[in-house]
C-alpha positions as CSV (number, residue, x, y, z in Angstrom):
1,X,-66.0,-146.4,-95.3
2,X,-63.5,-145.9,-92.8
3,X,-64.7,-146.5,-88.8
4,X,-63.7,-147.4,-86.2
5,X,-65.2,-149.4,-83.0
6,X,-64.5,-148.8,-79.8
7,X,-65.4,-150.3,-76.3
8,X,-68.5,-148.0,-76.5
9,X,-69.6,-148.0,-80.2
10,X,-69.5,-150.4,-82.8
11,X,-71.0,-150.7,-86.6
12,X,-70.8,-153.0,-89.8
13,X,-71.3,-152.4,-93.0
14,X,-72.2,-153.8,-96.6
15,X,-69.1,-153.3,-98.2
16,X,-67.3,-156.0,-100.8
17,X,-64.0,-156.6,-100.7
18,X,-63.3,-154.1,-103.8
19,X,-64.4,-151.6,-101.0
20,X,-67.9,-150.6,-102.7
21,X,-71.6,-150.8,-101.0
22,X,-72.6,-154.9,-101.2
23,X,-75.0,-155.4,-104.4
24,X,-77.5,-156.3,-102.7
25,X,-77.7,-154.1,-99.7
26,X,-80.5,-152.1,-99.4
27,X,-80.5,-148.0,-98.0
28,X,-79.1,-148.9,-95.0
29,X,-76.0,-149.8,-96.0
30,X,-74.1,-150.2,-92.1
31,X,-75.5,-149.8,-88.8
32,X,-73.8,-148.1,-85.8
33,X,-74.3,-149.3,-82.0
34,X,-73.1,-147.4,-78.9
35,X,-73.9,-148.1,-75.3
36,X,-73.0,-146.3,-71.7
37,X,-73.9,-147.1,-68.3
38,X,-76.3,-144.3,-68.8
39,X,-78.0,-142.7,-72.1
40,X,-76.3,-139.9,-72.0
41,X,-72.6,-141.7,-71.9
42,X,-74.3,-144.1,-75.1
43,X,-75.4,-140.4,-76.7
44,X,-71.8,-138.7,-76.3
45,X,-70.2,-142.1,-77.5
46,X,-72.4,-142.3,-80.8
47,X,-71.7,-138.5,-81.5
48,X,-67.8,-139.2,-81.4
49,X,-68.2,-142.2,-83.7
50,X,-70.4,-140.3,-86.3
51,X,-68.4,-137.2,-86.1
52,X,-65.4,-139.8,-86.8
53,X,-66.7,-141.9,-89.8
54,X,-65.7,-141.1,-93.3
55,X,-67.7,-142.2,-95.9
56,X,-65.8,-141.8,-99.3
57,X,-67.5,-141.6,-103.1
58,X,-71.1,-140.3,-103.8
59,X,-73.1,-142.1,-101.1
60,X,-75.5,-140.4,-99.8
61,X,-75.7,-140.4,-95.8
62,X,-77.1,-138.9,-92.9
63,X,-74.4,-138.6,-90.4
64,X,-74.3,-134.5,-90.2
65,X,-77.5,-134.6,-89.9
66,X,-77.8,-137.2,-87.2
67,X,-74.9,-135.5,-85.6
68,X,-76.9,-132.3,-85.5
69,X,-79.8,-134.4,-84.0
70,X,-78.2,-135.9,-81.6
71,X,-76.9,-132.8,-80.3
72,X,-80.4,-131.1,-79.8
73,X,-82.0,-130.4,-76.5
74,X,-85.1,-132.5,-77.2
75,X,-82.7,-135.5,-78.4
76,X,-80.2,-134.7,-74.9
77,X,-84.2,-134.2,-72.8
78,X,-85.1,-137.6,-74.4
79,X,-88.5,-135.8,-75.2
80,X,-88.0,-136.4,-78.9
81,X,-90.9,-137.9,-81.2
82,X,-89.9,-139.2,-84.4
């Protein structure tokens, strides 16, 4: 997994030191944080993190997709209901 912080966004992740997914991490295998003075700067920040991150091997992950969501009107409108 390749990522990197910044001042806005920031992650960690269950990798070993061989650079494989942690034996005993679960599905979520690293979580990504951003903040902004508003939700909109914390939005943009998160999308240039995801669109950034490369995962390498066959894990399975969601970042297209969560790109893709955050980029929808109802995600930008914060009228969104997961």
């Amino acid at each position: 997994i390749k990522f990197q912080s910044s001042v806005s966004c920031w992650g960690y992740f269950s990798v070993g030191a061989n650079g494989g997914i942690h034996e005993y991490a679960d599905s979520q295998f690293g979580h990504i944080f951003a903040h902004g003075a508003t939700r909109e700067e914390a939005r943009k920040a998160l999308m240039l993190s995801l669109r950034n991150i490369d995962v390498v091997g066959t894990i399975r992950n969601p970042v297209e997709y969560l790109v893709e969501l955050l980029g929808m009107n109802s995600c930008i409108g914060n009228t969104i209901d997961t």
